[in-house]
C-alpha positions in Angstrom: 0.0 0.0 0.0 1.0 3.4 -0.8 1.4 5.9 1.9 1.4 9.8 1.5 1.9 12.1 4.2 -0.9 14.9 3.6 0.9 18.5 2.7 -0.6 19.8 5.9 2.0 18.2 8.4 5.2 19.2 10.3 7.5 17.0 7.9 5.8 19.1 4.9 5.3 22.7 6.2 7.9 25.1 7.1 8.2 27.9 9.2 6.7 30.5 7.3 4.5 30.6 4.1 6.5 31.0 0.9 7.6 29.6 -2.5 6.5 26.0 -2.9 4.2 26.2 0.1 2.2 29.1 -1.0 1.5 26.8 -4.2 -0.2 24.0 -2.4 -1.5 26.6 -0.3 -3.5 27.6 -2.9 -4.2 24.3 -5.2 -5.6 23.0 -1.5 -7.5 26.3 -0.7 -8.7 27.9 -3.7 -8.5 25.1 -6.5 -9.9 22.0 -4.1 -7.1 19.6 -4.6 -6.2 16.9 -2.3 -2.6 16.6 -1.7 -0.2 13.9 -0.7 3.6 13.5 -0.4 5.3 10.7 -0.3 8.0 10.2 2.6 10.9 10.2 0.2 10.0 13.6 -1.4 12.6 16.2 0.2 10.5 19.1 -0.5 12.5 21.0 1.9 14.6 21.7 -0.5 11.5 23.3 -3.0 9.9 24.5 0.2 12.2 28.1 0.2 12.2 28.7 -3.2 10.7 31.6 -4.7 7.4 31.9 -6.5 5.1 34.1 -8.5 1.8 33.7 -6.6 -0.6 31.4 -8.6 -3.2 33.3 -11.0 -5.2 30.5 -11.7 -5.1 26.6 -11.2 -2.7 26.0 -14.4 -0.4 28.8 -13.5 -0.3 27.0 -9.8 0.3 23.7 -11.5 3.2 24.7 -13.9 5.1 26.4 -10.7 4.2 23.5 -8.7 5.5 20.9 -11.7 8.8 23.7 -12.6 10.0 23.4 -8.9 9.7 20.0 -7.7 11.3 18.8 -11.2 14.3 20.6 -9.6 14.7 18.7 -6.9 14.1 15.8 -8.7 10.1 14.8 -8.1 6.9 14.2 -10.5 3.4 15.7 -9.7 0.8 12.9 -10.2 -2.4 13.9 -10.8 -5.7 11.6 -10.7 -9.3 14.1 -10.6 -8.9 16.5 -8.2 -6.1 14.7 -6.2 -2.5 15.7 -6.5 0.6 13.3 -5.4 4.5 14.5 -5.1 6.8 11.6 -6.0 10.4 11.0 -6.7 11.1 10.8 -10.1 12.4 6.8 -9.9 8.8 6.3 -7.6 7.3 7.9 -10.8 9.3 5.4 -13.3 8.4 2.2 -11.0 4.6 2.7 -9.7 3.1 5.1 -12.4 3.9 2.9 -15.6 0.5 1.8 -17.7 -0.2 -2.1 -17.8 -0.9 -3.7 -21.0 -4.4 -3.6 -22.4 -5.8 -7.1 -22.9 -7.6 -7.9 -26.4 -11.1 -7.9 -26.6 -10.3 -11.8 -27.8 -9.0 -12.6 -24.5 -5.4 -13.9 -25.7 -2.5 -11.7 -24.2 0.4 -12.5 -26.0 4.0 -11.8 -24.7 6.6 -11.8 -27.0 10.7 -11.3 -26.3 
């Protein structure tokens, strides 16, 4: 089972509001997303950079995508539910599955 910390704990929040925070902030407040970061995410590191605030939910999700691709993380996103994850999480749980025929037969070939 996948486990997320939500973005409004210790491990995720700083001391003040700024930068990456300010971004959740508002895809949480204003936009209604869920949020969840995985334990391995060191968004410490994004958590004092600088940033524009939002304008709208797209600008929020472009600063939120720009900055954790910097310290080397994904944003997920499923509906209205938004997940930070390393890139090499990204690579091993994200990857689509192989569509079965309508037939039946799944055939793997090497």
């Amino acid at each position: 089972m996948n486990t997320v910390d939500p973005i409004f704990s210790d491990a995720a929040r700083g001391d003040g509001s700024s930068g990456v925070e300010s971004i959740l902030d508002y895809l949480h407040d204003a936009a209604g997303f869920a949020i969840g970061i995985k334990p391995n995410v060191p968004l410490e590191r994004a958590l004092g950079r600088g940033a524009l605030m939002p304008q709208n939910e797209e600008d929020a999700l472009g600063q939120l995508k720009e900055a954790v691709a910097e310290i080397g993380c994904t944003v997920v996103r499923r509906g209205q539910s938004l997940t930070i994850v390393t890139d090499q999480d990204a690579k091993k749980q994200f990857l689509p599955l192989p569509q079965v025929p309508s037939g039946g037969n799944l055939s793997i070939r090497s």
